[in-house]
C-alpha positions as CSV (number, residue, x, y, z in Angstrom):
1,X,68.4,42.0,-44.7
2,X,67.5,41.6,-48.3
3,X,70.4,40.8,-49.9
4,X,71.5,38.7,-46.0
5,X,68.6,36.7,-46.1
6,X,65.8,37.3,-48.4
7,X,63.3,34.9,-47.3
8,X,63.4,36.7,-43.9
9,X,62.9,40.4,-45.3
10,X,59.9,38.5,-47.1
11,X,58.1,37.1,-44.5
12,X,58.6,40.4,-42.9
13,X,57.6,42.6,-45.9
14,X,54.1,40.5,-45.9
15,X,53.5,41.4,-42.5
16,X,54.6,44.9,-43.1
17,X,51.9,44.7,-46.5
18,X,48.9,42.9,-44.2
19,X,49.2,46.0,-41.6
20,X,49.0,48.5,-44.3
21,X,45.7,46.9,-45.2
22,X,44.5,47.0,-42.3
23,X,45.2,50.6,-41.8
24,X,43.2,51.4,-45.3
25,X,40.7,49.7,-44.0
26,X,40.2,51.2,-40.4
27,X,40.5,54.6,-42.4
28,X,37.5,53.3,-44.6
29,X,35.0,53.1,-41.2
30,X,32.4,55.6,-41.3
31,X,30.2,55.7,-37.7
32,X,28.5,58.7,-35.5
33,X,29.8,57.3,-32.9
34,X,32.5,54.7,-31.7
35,X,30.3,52.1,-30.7
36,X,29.1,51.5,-34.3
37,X,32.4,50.5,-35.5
38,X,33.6,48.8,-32.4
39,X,33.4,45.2,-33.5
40,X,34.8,45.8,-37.1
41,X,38.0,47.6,-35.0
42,X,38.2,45.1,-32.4
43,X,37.8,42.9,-35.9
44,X,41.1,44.4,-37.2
45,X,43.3,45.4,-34.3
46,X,43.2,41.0,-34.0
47,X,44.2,40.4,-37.6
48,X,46.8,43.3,-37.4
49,X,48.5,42.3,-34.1
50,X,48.7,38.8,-35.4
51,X,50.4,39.8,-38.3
52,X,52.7,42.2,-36.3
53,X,53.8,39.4,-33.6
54,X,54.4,37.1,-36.3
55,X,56.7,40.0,-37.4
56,X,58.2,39.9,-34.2
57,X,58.9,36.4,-34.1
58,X,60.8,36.6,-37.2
59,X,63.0,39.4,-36.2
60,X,64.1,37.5,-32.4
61,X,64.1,33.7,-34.2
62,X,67.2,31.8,-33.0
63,X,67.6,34.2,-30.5
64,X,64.8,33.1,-27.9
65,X,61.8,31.0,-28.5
66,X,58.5,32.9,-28.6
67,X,55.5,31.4,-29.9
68,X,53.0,34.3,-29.9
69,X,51.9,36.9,-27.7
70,X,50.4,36.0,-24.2
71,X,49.6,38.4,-21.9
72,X,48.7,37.1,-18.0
73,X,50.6,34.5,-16.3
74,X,53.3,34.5,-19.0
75,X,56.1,32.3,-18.3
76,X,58.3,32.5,-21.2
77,X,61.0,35.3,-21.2
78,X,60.0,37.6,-24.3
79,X,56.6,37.9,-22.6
80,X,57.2,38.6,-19.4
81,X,59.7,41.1,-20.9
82,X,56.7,42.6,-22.4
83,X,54.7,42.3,-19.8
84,X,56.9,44.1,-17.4
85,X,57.5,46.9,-19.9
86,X,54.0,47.6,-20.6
87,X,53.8,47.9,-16.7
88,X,56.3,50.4,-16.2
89,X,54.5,52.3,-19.2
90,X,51.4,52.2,-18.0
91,X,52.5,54.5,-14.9
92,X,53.6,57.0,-17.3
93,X,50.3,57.1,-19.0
94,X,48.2,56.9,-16.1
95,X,50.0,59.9,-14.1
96,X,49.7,61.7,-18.0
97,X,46.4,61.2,-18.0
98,X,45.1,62.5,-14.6
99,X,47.2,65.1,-15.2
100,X,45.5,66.0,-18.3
101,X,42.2,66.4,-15.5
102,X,40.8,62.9,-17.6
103,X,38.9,60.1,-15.7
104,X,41.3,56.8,-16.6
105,X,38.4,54.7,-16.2
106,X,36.5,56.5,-18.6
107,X,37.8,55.1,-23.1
108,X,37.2,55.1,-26.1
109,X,37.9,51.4,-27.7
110,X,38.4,49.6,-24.5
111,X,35.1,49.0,-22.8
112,X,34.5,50.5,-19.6
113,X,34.4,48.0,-16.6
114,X,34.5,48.7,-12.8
115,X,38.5,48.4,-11.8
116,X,39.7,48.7,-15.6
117,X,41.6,52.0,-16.9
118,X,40.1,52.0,-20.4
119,X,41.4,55.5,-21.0
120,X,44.7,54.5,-20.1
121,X,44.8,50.8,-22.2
122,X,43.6,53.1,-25.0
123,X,45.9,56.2,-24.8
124,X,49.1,53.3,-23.9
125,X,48.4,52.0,-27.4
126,X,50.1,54.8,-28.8
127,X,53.2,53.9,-27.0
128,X,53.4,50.3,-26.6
129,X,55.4,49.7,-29.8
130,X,58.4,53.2,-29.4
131,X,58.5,52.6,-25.9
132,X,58.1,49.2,-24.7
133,X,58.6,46.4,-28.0
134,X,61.3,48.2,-29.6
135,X,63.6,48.0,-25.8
136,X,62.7,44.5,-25.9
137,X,63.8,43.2,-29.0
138,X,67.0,45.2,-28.6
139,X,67.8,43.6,-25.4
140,X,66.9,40.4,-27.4
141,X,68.7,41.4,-29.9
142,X,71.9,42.2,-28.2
143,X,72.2,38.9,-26.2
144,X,71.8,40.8,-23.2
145,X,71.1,38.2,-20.1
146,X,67.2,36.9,-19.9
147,X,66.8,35.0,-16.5
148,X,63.7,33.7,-15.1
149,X,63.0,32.4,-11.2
150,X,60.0,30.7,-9.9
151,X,58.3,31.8,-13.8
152,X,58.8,35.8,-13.8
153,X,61.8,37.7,-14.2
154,X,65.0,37.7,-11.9
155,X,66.0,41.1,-10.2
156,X,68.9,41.5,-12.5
157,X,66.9,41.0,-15.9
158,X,63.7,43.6,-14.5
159,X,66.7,46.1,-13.3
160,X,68.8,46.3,-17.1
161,X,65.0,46.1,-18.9
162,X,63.4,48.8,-16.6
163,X,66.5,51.3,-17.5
164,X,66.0,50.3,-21.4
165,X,62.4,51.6,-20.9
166,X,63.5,54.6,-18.9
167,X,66.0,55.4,-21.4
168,X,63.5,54.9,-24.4
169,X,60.8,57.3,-22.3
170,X,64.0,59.8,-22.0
171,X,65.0,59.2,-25.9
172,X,64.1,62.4,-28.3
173,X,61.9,61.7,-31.3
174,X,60.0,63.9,-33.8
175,X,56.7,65.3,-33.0
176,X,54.9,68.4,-34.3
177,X,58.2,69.2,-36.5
178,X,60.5,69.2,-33.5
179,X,61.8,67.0,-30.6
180,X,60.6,65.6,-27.6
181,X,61.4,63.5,-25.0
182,X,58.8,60.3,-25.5
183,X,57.8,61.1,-21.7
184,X,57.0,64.8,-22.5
185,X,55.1,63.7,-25.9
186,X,52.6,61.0,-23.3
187,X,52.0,64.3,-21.7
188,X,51.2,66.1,-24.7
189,X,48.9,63.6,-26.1
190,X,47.0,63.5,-23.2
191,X,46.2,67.3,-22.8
192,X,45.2,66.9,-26.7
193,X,42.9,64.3,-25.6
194,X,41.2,66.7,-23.2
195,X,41.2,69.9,-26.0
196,X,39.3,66.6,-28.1
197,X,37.2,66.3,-25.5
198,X,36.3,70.2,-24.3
199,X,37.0,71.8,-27.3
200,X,36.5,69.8,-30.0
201,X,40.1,70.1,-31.5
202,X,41.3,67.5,-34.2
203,X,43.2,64.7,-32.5
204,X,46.0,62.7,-33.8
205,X,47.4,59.8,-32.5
206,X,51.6,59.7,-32.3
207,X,53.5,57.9,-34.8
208,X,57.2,57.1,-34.9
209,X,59.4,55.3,-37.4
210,X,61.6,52.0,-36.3
């Protein structure tokens, strides 16, 4: 893309730069506890999904329109792609969690509320992007069919996007020094979750390269 269309890989290489920022910077917190560095987090996850949707809409422009992330009562396509996606995920990570013998209801950087998973939303964070945005934008990408009725998705686009997201949670990647399926690597996280919680072990969160 540099050579292609070099005002595209910059836009894209400032967005890249901005999220590298931020990551300094949320490695830079110091707190006893969560709660004292909520609002500076909460502070930069906004500034840093901005910057990474605005990456997003670079990548997909002239394909579809998207104007920014919107989460319920979505009628454009690319979010109620994402939308749908995150749903399926969510299942994963839920059933990985109580698994794991963790309450769901019960987070970290979500804020607990009756009815709302915040173990879950947090843990899902992890995955959203492997998982979930990188099926989308393929299917984008590939000018697959995008079909809408009555503003949410018709049965033939939720049937080819649900097996993208299957296939992605079947899909090997790297973890630990060796591969996983991403389904088995949900469950894996989550019973390191509950050794962080019981035993005190040193967590880290799951990373994977586009």
């Amino acid at each position: 893309m540099k050579k292609s269309n070099f005002e595209r890989y910059s836009v894209l290489e400032e967005k890249i730069r901005l999220l590298e920022e931020s990551e300094d910077k949320v490695k830079k917190l110091r707190g006893k506890t969560v709660q004292q560095i909520r609002n500076e987090l909460l502070g930069l996850e906004g500034s840093s999904s901005r910057a990474y949707w605005e990456g997003v809409q670079e990548i997909i422009k002239g394909r579809v329109e998207f104007m920014g992330r919107v989460h319920r009562g979505a009628t454009d396509k690319v979010n109620a792609m994402l939308n749908y996606g995150y749903g399926i995920l969510y299942s994963h990570v839920w059933g990985a969690v109580v698994c794991a013998g963790l309450e769901p209801f019960a987070g970290f950087l979500h804020v607990d509320r009756p009815g709302k998973p915040s173990l879950v939303l947090d843990l899902v964070e992890e995955f959203r992007q492997p998982v979930v945005d990188r099926s989308v934008i393929s299917y984008i990408n590939l000018g697959e069919n995008m079909n809408m009725e009555g503003g949410l998705l018709d049965a033939e686009t939720r049937k080819n996007l649900s097996q993208k997201i299957i296939n992605r949670l079947e899909a090997r990647e790297t973890y630990q020094g060796k591969k996983y399926q991403i389904r088995s690597i949900i469950q894996i996280q989550a019973r390191n979750l509950a050794a962080f919680l019981i035993e005190g072990r040193a967590y880290r969160p799951f990373s994977f390269k586009w």
